[in-house]
Phi, psi and omega in degrees: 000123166287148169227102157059052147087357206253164180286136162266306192183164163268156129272123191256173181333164217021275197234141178235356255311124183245167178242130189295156199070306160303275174299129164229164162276131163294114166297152191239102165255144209211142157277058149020148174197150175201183169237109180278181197269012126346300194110024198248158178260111178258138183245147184189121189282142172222169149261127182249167176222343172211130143320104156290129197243003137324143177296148175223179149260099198276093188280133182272163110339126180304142179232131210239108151233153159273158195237147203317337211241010205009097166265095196268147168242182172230110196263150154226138184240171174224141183236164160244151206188163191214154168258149183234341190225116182274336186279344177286313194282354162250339178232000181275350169227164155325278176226114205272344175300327183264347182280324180310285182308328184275319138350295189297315144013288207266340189288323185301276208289324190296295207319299168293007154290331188282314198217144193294171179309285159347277155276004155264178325335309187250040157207106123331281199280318188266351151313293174333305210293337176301302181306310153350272193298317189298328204269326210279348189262341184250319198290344204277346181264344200252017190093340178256114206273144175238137182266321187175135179232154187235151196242108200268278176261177187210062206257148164274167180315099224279152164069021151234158190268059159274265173324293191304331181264321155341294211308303181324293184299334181297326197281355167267347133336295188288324198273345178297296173312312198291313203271328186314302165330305184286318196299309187290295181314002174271281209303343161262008161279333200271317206261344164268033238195296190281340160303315182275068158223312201267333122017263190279336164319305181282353164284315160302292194313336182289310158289281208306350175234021138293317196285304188287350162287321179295313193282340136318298159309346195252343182277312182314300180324284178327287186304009177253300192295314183299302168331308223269333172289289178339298180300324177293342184282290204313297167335299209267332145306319164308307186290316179302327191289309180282339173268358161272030190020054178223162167255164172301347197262318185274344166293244185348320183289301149317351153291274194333275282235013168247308195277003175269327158302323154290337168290330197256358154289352181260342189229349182308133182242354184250140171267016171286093188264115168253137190226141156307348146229161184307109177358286192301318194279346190241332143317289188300339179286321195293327188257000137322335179229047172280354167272319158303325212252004134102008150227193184262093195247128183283150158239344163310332178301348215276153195272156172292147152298105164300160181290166197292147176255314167256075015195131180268145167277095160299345164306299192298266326200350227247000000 
């Protein structure tokens, strides 16, 4: 309420006494946003004499910016907004309706200057968040608190070849992202395929020389157990040799010296025999091993040897 044009007072809900003449309302003009029953967003310029102090809805004017990649668009926003100081919001502007849109205005175009066509598609959310602060820091002199803003559309512009090269980029976007997608799942088909290939290599490889190690232990082993019989046989030869009072050496010359004699009973054509030692000495290897061979053999009958009349082959004896 004015009193002879100067500020008096607010008036808050119920009954008040003015004084006729004196007293006037200040009109308040504001832009209205409803929903008609369409479903459409309606703007209606009005005149008030009282303020709702209700959160309300402020539809901004389509706003044309460019965008970093100079894109030009057409943005429509919305802000929610509350008045919280009524004597500011009538006497700290002009017009609070057009200071509001110009802001939003000139807040649009800094924020969408900032980032391609692109990345405002996929930041929203941080605009708003931008616009917010940028409104709440200016609208707060003017009495108006902004609870939050939105941004309802976002177009490039009609009647340019703009939306057609847009279109274009999104589907080289979109195909850019499918072979990207596609690459990388090869390259993790690729990269696990050779993990497991180097996997079972080393697996293999792990086993086959556990194996030739066990078959190297198992040859050792044997050839430790075959030594260790052998040797026990000759021990038990040994001992048999020694309780016949004979040796391993004079045994063997008498092995020779019997398969030299079977032999020359199947092939002998002469009653001649010539031998590389002397009889008595080959009498004595024999009858040293009348006990192995478990009888008694006279030797005396056996008649001398004459001496060799010709060079004996010691080859053939050996």
């Amino acid at each position: 309420m004015e009193r002879f044009g100067r500020f008096e007072r607010i008036l808050s809900s119920g009954i008040h006494f003015i004084i006729p003449f004196m007293d006037s309302p200040r009109p308040f003009t504001w832009k209205k946003t409803f929903i008609d029953p369409n479903g459409k967003i309606q703007t209606l310029d009005t005149v008030l004499y009282r303020i709702d102090l209700r959160e309300s809805v402020f539809n901004f004017p389509i706003q044309e910016v460019y965008t970093r990649d100079t894109i030009l668009l057409d943005v429509n926003s919305i802000m929610y907004y509350r008045i919280f100081d009524l004597k500011k919001a009538v006497y700290e502007v002009d017009d609070l309706n057009t200071a509001i849109s110009n802001v939003a205005q000139t807040q649009l175009k800094e924020v969408f200057g900032n980032m391609t066509f692109t990345e405002a598609l996929a930041s929203q959310a941080t605009i708003n968040d931008h616009m917010k602060q940028a409104f709440g820091e200016r609208f707060s002199q003017w009495g108006v608190q902004v609870e939050r803003m939105e941004l309802l559309d976002m177009m490039p512009k009609k009647g340019t070849t703009i939306s057609d090269a847009m279109k274009r980029q999104m589907i080289a976007e979109r195909t850019r992202r499918a072979e990207f997608i596609i690459a990388e799942g090869e390259k993790s088909a690729m990269r696990l395929i050779s993990e497991g290939t180097k996997l079972e290599k080393y697996n293999t490889g792990v086993a086959e020389q556990e194996a030739t190690r066990k078959k190297s232990e198992g040859k050792a082993g044997a050839t430790v157990e075959l030594a260790r019989a052998e040797s026990k046989s000759l021990e038990l030869i040994s001992s048999a040799f020694s309780a016949d009072g004979a040796s391993q050496s004079e045994y063997m010359i008498s092995q020779r010296y019997m398969e030299l004699l079977r032999g020359m009973v199947k092939t002998a054509t002469s009653q001649c025999i010539i031998l590389p030692y002397e009889s008595s000495s080959l009498t004595g290897v024999i009858g040293s091993l009348k006990s192995i061979y478990g009888r008694n053999v006279n030797l005396s009958n056996i008649a001398p040897v004459p001496r060799p009349i010709k060079s004996a082959n010691y080859d053939d004896l050996s």
